[in-house]
N, C-alpha and C positions, 0 to 999 in steps of 0.2 A: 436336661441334656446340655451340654458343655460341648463348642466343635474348636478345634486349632482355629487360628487364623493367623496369617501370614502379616508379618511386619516388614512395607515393601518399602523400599527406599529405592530414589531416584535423583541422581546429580551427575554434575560433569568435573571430570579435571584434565586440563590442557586440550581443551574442545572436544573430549571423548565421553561420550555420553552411556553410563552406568547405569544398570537395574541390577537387585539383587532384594533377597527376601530373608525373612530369619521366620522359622516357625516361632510358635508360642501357644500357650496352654489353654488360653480362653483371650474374650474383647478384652477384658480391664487388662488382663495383664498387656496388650497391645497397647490400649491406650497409657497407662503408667511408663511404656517406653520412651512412646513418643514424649512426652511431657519431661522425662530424664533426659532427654537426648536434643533439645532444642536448640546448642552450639553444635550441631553436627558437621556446618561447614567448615568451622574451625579446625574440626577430628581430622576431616578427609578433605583438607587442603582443593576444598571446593573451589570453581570458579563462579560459582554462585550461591543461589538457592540449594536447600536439599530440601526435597520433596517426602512425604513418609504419610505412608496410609494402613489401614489395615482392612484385609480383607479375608472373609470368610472362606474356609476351605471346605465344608459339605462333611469332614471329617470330625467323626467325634473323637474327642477326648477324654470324658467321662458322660458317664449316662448310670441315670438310677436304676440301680439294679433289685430285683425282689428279695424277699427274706425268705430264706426256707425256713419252712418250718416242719416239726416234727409229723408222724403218720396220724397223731392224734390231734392237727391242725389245731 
């Protein structure tokens, strides 16, 4: 089983302090973001740091599902 997890990012610009989150399909694809996205401050004309973590959401996104099969099994 496979669950979303959330790709949270956390920064400030002009002393105002941001949280916002982007779904995503599974961890790797979470982590593959963060590791694309490591000038973040640059993007968003941070006043510092940007913060980026991922966290599980309890929701699946795929899960193995059985094979029907026919009445003669």
């Amino acid at each position: 089983m496979e669950y979303f997890f959330a790709l949270y990012v956390e920064y400030a610009i002009q002393g105002r302090d941001i949280q916002t989150y982007i779904l995503l399909p599974s961890s790797e694809a979470c982590q593959i973001a963060i590791r694309t996205n490591e000038n973040m401050p640059e993007y968003f004309n941070a006043d510092g740091d940007v913060n980026m973590w991922c966290l599980e959401t309890g929701v699946m996104s795929r899960s193995i599902r059985p094979v029907l099969r026919g009445e003669n099994g």
